[in-house]
SELOVEX-699546 format. One record per atom (N, C-alpha, C): x, y, z. Coordinates in steps of 0.2 Angstrom, whole numbers, padded with zeros to 4 digits, always signed. Example, Ala and Ser with C-alpha at 12.3 -4.5 7.8 and 13.67 -1.06 7.14 Angstrom:
// SELOVEX-699546
+0066-0028+0039 +0062-0022+0039 +0066-0016+0039 +0064-0011+0035 +0068-0005+0036 +0064+0000+0039 
//
This chain:
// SELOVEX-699546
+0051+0419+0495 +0055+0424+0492 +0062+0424+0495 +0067+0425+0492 +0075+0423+0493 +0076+0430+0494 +0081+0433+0501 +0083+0437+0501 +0093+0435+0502 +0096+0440+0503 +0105+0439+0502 +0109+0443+0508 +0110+0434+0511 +0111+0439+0520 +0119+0437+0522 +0123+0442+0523 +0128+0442+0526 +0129+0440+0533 +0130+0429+0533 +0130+0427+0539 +0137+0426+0545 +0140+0430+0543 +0148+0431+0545 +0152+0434+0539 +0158+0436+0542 +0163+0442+0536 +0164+0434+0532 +0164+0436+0527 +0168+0432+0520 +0162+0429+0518 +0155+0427+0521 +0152+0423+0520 +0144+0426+0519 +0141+0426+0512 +0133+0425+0509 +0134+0421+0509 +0124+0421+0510 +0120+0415+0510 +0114+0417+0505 +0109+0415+0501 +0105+0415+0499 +0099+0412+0503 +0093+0415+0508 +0092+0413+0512 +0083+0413+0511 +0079+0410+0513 +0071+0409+0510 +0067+0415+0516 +0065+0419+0515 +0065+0425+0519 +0055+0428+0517 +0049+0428+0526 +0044+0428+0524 +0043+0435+0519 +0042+0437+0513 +0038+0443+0511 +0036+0449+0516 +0037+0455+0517 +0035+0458+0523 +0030+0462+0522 +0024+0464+0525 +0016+0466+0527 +0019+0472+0526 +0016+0477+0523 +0015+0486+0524 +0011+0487+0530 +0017+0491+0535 +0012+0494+0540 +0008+0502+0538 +0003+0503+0539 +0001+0510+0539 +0008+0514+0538 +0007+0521+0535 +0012+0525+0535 +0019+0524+0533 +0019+0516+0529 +0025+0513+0525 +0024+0513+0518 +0029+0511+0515 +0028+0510+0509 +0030+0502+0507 +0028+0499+0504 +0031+0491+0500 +0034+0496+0492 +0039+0492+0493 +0046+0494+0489 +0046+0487+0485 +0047+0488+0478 +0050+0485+0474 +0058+0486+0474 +0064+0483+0475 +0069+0485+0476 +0073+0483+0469 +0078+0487+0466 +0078+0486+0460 +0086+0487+0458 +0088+0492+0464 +0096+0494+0462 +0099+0493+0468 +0103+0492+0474 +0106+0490+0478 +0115+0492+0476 +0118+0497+0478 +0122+0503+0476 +0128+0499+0482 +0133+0498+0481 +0139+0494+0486 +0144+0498+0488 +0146+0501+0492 +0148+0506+0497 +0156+0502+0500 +0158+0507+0504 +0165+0506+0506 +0163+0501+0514 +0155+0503+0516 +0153+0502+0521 +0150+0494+0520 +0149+0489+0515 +0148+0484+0514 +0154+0480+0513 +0159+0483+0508 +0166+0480+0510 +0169+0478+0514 +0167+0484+0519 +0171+0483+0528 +0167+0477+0531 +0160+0478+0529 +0157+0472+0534 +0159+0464+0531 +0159+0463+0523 +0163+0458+0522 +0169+0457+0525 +0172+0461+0524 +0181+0459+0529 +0180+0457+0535 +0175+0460+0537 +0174+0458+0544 +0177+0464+0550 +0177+0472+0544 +0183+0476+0550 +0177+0485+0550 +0172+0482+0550 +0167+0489+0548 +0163+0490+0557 +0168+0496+0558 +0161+0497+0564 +0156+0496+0566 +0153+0496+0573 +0146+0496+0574 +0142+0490+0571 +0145+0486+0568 +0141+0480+0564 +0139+0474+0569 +0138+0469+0567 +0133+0462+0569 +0133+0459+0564 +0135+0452+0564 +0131+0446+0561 +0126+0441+0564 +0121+0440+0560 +0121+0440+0553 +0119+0446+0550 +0120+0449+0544 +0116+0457+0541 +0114+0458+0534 +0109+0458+0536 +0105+0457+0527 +0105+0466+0526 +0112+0466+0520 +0117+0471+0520 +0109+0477+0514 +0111+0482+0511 +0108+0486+0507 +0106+0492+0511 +0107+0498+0509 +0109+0505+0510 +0109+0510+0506 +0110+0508+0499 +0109+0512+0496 +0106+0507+0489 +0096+0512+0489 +0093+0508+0486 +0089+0511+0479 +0090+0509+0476 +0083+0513+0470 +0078+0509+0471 +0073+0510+0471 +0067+0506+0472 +0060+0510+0467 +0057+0505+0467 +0049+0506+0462 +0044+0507+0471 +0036+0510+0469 +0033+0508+0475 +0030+0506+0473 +0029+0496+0475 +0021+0492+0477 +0016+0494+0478 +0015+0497+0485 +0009+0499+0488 +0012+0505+0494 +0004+0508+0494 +0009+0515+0498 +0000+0519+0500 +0000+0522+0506 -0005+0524+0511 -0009+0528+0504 -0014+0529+0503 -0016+0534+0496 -0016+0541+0498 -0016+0545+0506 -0017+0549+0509 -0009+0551+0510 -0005+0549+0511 +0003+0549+0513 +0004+0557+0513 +0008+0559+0517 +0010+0568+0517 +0015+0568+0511 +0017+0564+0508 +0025+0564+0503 +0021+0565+0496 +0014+0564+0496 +0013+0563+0489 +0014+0557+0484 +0017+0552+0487 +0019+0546+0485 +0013+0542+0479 +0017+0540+0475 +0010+0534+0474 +0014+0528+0471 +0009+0523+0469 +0010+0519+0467 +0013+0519+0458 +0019+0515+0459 +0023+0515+0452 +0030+0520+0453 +0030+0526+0456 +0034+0531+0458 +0042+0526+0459 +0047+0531+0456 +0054+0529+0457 +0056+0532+0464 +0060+0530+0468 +0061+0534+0474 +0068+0530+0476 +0073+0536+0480 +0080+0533+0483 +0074+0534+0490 +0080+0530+0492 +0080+0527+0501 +0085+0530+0507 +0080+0535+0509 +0086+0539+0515 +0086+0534+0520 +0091+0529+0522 +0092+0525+0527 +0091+0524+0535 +0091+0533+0536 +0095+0536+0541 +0086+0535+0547 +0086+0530+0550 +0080+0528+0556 +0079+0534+0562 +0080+0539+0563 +0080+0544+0568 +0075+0545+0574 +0077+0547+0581 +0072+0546+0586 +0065+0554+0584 +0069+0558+0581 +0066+0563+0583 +0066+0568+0587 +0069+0564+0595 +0068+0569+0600 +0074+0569+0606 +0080+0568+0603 +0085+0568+0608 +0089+0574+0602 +0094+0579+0609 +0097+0582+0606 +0099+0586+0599 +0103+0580+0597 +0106+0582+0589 +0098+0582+0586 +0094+0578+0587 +0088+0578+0583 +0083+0584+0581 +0084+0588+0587 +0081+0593+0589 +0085+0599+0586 +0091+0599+0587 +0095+0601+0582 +0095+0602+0575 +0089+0597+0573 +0090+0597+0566 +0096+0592+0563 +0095+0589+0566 +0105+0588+0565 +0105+0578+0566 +0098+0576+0563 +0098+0568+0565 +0101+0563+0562 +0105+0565+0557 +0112+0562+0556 +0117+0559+0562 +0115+0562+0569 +0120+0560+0573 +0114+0559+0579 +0108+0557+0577 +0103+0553+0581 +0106+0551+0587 +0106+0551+0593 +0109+0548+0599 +0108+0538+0598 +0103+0537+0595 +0099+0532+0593 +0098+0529+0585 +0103+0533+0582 +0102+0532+0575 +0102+0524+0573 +0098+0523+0569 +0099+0515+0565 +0099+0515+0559 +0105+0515+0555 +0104+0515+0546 +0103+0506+0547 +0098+0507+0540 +0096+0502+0539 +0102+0498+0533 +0102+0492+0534 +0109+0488+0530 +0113+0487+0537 +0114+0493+0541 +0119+0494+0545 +0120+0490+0551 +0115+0496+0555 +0111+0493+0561 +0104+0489+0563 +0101+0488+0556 +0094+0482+0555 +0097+0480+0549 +0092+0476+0546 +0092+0474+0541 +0090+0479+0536 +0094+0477+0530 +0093+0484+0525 +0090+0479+0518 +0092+0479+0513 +0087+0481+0508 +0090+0477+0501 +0094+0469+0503 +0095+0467+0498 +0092+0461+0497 +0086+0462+0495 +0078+0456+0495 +0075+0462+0488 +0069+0456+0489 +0065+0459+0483 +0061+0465+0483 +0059+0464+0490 +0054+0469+0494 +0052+0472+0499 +0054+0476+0500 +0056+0479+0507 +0052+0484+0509 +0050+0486+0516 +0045+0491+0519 +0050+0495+0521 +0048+0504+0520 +0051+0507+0524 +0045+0513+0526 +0046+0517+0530 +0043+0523+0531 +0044+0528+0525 +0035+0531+0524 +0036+0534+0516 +0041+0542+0519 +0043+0543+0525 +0044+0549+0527 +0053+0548+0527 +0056+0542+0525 +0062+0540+0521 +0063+0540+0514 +0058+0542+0510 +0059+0540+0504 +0056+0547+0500 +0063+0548+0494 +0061+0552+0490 +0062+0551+0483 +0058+0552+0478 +0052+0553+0472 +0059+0557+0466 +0059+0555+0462 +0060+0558+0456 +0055+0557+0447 +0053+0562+0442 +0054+0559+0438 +0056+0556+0432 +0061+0559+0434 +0068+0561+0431 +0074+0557+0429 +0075+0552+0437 +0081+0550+0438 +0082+0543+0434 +0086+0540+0435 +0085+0534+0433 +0087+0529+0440 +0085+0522+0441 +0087+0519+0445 +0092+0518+0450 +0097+0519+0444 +0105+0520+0447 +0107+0525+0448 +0104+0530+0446 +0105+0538+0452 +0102+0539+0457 +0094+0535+0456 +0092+0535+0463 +0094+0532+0469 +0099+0525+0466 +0104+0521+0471 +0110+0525+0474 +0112+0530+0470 +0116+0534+0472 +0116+0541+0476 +0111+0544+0478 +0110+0548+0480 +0113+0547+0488 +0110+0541+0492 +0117+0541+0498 +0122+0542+0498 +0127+0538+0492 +0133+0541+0494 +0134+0548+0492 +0130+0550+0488 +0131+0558+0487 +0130+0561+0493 +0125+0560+0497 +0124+0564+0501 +0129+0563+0508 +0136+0558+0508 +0138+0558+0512 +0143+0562+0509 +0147+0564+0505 +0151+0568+0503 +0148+0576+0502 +0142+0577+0502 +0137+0583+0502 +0139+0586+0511 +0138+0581+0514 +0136+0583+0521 +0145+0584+0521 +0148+0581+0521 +0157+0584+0522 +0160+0589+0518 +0155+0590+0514 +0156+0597+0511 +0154+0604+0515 +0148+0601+0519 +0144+0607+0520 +0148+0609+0525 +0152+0604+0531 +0154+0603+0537 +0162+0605+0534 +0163+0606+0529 +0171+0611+0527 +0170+0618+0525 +0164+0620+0524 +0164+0627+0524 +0168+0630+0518 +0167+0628+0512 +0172+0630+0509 +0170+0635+0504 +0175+0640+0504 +0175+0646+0501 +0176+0647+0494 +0174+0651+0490 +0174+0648+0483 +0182+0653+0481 +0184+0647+0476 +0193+0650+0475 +0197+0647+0479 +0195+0644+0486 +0199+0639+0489 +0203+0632+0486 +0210+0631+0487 +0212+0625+0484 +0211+0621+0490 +0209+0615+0490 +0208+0612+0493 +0213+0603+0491 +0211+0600+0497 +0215+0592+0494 +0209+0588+0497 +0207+0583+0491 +0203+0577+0496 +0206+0570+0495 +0209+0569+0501 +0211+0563+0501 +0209+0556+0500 +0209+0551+0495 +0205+0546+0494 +0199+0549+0488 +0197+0544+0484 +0194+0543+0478 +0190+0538+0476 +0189+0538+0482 +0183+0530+0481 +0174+0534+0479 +0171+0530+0482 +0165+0535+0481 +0161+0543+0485 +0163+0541+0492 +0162+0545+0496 +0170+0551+0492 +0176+0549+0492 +0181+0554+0490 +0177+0558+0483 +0175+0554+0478 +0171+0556+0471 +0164+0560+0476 +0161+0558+0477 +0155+0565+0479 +0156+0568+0481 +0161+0568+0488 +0167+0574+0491 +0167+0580+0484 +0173+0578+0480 +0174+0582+0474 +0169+0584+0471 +0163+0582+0470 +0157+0588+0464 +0154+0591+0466 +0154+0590+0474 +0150+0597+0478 +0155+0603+0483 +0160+0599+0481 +0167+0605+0482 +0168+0609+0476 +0167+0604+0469 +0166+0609+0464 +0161+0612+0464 +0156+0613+0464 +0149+0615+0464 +0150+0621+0468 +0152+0618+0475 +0156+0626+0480 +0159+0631+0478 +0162+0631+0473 +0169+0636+0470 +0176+0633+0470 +0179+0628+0476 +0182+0625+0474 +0188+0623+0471 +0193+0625+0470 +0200+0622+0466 +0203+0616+0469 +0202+0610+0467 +0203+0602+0469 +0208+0600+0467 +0213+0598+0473 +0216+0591+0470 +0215+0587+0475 +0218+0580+0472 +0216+0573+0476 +0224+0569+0476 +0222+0567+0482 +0230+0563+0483 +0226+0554+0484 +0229+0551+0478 +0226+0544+0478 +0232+0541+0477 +0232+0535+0479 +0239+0530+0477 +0235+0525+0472 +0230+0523+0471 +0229+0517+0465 +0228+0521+0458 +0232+0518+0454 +0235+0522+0449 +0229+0523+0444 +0225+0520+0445 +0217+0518+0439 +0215+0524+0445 +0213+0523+0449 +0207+0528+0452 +0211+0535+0451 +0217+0537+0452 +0219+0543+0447 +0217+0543+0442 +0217+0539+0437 +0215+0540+0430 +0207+0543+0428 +0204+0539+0433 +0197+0541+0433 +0197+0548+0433 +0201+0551+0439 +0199+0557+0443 +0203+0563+0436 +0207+0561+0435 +0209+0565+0428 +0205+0565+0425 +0202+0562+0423 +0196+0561+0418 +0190+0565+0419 +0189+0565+0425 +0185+0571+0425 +0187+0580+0428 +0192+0580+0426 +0197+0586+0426 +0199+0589+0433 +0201+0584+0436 +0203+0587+0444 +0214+0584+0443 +0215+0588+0447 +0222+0589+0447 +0224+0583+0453 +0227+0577+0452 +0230+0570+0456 +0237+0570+0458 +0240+0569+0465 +0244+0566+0469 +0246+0559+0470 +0253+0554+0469 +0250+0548+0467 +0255+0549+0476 +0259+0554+0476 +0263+0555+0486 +0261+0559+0489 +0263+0557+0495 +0260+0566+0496 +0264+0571+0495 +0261+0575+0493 +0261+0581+0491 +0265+0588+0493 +0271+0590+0493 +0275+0595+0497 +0273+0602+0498 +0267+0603+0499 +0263+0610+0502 +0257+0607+0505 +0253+0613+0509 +0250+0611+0512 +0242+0615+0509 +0238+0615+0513 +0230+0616+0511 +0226+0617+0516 +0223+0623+0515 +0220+0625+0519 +0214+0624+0523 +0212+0618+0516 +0207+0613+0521 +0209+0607+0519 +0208+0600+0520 +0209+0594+0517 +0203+0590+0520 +0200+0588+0516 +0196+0582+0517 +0196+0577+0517 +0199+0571+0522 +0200+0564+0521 +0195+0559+0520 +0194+0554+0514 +0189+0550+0513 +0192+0542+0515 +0197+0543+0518 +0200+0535+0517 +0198+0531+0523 +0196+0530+0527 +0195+0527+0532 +0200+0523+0534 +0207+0526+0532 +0213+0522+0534 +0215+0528+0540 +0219+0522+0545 +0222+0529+0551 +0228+0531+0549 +0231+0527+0544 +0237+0532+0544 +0238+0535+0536 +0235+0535+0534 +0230+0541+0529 +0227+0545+0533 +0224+0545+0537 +0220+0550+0544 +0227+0555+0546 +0231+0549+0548 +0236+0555+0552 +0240+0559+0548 +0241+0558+0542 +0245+0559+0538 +0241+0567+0535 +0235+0566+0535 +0231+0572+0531 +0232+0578+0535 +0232+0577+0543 +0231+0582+0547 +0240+0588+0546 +0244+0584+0542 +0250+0586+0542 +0252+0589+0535 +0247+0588+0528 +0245+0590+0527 +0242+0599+0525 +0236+0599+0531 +0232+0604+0534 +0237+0611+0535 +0236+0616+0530 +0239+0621+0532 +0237+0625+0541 +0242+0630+0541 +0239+0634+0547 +0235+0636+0546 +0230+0635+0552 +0224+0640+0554 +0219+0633+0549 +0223+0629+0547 +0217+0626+0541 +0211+0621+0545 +0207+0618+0539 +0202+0614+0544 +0204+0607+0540 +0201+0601+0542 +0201+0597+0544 +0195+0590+0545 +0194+0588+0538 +0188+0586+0538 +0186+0576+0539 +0187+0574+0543 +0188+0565+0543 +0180+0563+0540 +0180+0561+0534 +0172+0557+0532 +0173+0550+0533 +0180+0549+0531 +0181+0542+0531 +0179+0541+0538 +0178+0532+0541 +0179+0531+0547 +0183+0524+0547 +0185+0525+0553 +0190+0520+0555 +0188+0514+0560 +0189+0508+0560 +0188+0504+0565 +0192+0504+0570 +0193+0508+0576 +0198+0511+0579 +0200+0517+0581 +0210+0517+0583 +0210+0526+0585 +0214+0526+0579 +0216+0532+0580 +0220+0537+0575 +0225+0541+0581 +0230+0541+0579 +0237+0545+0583 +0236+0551+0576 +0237+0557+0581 +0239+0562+0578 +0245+0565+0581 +0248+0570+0579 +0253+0575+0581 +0251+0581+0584 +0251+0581+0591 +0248+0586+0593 +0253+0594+0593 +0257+0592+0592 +0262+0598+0589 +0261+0601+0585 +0260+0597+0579 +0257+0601+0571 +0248+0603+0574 +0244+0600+0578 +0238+0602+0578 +0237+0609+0581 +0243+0610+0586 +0242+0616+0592 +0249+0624+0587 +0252+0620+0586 +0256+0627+0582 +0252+0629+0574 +0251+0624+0572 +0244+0626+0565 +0237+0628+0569 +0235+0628+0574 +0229+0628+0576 +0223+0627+0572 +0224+0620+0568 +0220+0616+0565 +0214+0615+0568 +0206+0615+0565 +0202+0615+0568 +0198+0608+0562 +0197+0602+0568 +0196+0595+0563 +0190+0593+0566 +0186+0593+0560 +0178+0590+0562 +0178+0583+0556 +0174+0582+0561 +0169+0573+0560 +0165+0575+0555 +0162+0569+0549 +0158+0572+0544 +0153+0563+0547 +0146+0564+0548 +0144+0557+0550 +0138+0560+0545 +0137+0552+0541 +0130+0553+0535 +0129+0559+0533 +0121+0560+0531 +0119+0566+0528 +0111+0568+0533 +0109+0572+0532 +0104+0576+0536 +0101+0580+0530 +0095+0578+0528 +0090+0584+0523 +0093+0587+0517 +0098+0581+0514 +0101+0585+0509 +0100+0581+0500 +0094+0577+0503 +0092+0570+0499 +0089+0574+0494 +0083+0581+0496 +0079+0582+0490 +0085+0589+0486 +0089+0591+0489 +0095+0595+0487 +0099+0590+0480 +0100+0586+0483 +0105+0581+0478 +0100+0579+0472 +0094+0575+0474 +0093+0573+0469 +0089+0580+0463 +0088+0586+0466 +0087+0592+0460 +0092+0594+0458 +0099+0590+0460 +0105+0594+0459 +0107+0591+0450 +0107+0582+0452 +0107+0576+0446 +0101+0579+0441 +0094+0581+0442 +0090+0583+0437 +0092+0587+0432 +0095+0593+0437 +0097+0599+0433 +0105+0598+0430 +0107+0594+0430 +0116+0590+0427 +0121+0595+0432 +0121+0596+0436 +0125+0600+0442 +0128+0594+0444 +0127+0588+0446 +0130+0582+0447 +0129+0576+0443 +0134+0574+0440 +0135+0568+0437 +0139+0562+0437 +0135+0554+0442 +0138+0551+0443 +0137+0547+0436 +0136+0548+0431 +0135+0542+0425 +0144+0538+0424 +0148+0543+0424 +0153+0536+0424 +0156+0533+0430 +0152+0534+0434 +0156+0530+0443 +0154+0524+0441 +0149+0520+0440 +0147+0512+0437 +0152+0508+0436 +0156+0504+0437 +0161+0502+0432 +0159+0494+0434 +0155+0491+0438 +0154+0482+0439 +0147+0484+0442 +0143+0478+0438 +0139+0475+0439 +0137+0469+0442 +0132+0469+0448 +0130+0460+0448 +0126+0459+0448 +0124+0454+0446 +0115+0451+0446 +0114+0451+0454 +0108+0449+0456 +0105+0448+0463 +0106+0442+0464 +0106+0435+0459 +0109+0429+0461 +0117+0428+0461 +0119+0433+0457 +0127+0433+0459 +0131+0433+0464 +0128+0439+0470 +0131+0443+0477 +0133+0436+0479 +0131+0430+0478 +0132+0424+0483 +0140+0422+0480 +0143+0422+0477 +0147+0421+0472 +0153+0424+0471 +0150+0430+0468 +0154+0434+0465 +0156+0440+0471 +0152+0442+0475 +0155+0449+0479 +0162+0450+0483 +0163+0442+0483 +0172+0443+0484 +0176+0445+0480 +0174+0446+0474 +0181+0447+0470 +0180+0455+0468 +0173+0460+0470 +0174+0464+0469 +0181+0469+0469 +0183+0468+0477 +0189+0470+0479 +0197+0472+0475 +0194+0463+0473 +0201+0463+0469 +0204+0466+0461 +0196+0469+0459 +0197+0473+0451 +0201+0480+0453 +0204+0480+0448 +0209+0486+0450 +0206+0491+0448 +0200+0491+0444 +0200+0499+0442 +0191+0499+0445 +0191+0497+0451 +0184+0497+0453 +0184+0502+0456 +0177+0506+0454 +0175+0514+0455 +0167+0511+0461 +0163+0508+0459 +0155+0509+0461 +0154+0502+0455 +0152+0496+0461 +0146+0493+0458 +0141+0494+0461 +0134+0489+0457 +0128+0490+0458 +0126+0484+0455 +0121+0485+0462 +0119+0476+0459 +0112+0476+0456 +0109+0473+0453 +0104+0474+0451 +0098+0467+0451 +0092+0469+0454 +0087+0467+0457 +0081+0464+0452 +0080+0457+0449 +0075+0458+0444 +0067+0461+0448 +0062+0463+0443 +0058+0465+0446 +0052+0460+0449 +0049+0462+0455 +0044+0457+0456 +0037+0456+0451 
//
């Protein structure tokens, strides 16, 4: 069996990899959609935090289930469509305890910090994995990145009738936006690539192609640029908050002048925590719809090929790669 493994930045390989055993308590995955993030790009570039080569990349997955314990607490069975919450957690340090395992002291997203889930078949824990009837595939590949933009939504606190700005359009900046709308929410977006405005108009949100000459009393940045970082907190009206989803390879200078005369209050958004079975009843009931974020597809013998040039389409929103079935 050929899995598609990331042996250095710039550099797939197509590589002959053993089929893996179901252990107790797991599930064998048919893998089927494999969803490409801003968090894969980085690792090609070679400039994506926390990473390692070689990394047999995939994080966000739709998957069918092979085989699965018949007893399982989840209900699971065989044939079931299900996304893959990536997030590997100890359980028993702090944040965990907290409820709060998004910030696992020992966290491991799979793609990230083990190997993830671009092959044909992959085990995970059934206690990672959630079921819909409903969805299709590629909703269910996209529930991650929704659930990254859900959890910095929750972590802004946002008041309904608020205007808010979220900076950057990518796809964590798109999730951002539908559960700020969902919130109450008055949205605009400051984006500089002139197609990803167009997109965002198109789903009826107010765009900046500069910045902007007022300020906002909360601002959400998705860019994982630092000086799009530094620039949001400037931004941030008084008293305002202060939200960084995006992440950087690196620091970020701020102004601490404008931080301490505004007495901005700026919080970290890191993944999502319990907000998987939220999201996907949210997509059932049409509260959220990622149907036009698609815009490139690639086959699973293509990624060796072709995921270079991803970058360079101008009007790229969210590809997805697609897995034939086993």
């Amino acid at each position: 069996m050929q899995q598609v493994v990331l042996s250095e930045p710039g550099t797939f390989a197509m590589t002959e990899f053993t089929p893996p055993t179901r252990q107790p308590g797991e599930a064998l995955l048919d893998i089927r959609r494999i969803g490409v993030c801003g968090t894969d790009l980085h690792a090609f570039a070679g400039n994506q935090p926390f990473f390692s080569y070689p990394r047999r990349l995939g994080h966000e997955l739709g998957a069918v289930i092979l085989e699965v314990d018949a007893d399982n607490p989840q209900g699971l069975k065989v044939g079931d469509q299900v996304a893959v919450e990536p997030y590997v957690h100890c359980g028993k340090c702090k944040p965990c305890l907290l409820g709060r395992y998004n910030c696992c002291e020992t966290l491991v997203c799979l793609g990230v910090h083990e190997d993830g889930g671009m092959c044909p078949t992959f085990c995970v824990s059934t206690a990672l994995l959630h079921k819909s009837d409903k969805l299709s595939l590629d909703q269910l590949a996209l529930v991650e990145t929704l659930g990254i933009g859900a959890h910095a939504v929750e972590r802004a606190e946002i008041q309904p009738g608020e205007d808010i700005l979220i900076v950057g359009a990518g796809p964590i900046g798109l999730a951002a936006m539908q559960f700020a709308a969902a919130a109450g929410a008055n949205i605009h977006v400051l984006e500089l690539s002139p197609s990803r405005r167009e997109f965002v108009e198109s789903l009826g949100y107010t765009t900046f192609s500069d910045t902007p000459k007022r300020l906002f009393p909360l601002v959400i940045d998705a860019t994982g640029n630092s000086k799009a970082m530094q620039n949001s907190l400037l931004l941030t009206d008084f008293v305002g908050r202060l939200v960084f989803v995006g992440l950087v390879n690196g620091h970020i200078e701020l102004d601490d002048r404008v931080l301490h005369r505004r007495e901005i209050t700026i919080k970290a958004s890191r993944n999502s925590a319990g907000l998987f079975p939220k999201i996907i009843k949210m997509i059932e009931e049409g509260a959220i719809d990622t149907g036009p974020w698609i815009t490139h597809r690639l086959q699973f013998d293509q990624v060796v090929n072709e995921f270079q040039h991803l970058r360079s389409h101008q009007n790229l929103v969210k590809a997805m790669i697609e897995v034939p079935a086993v």
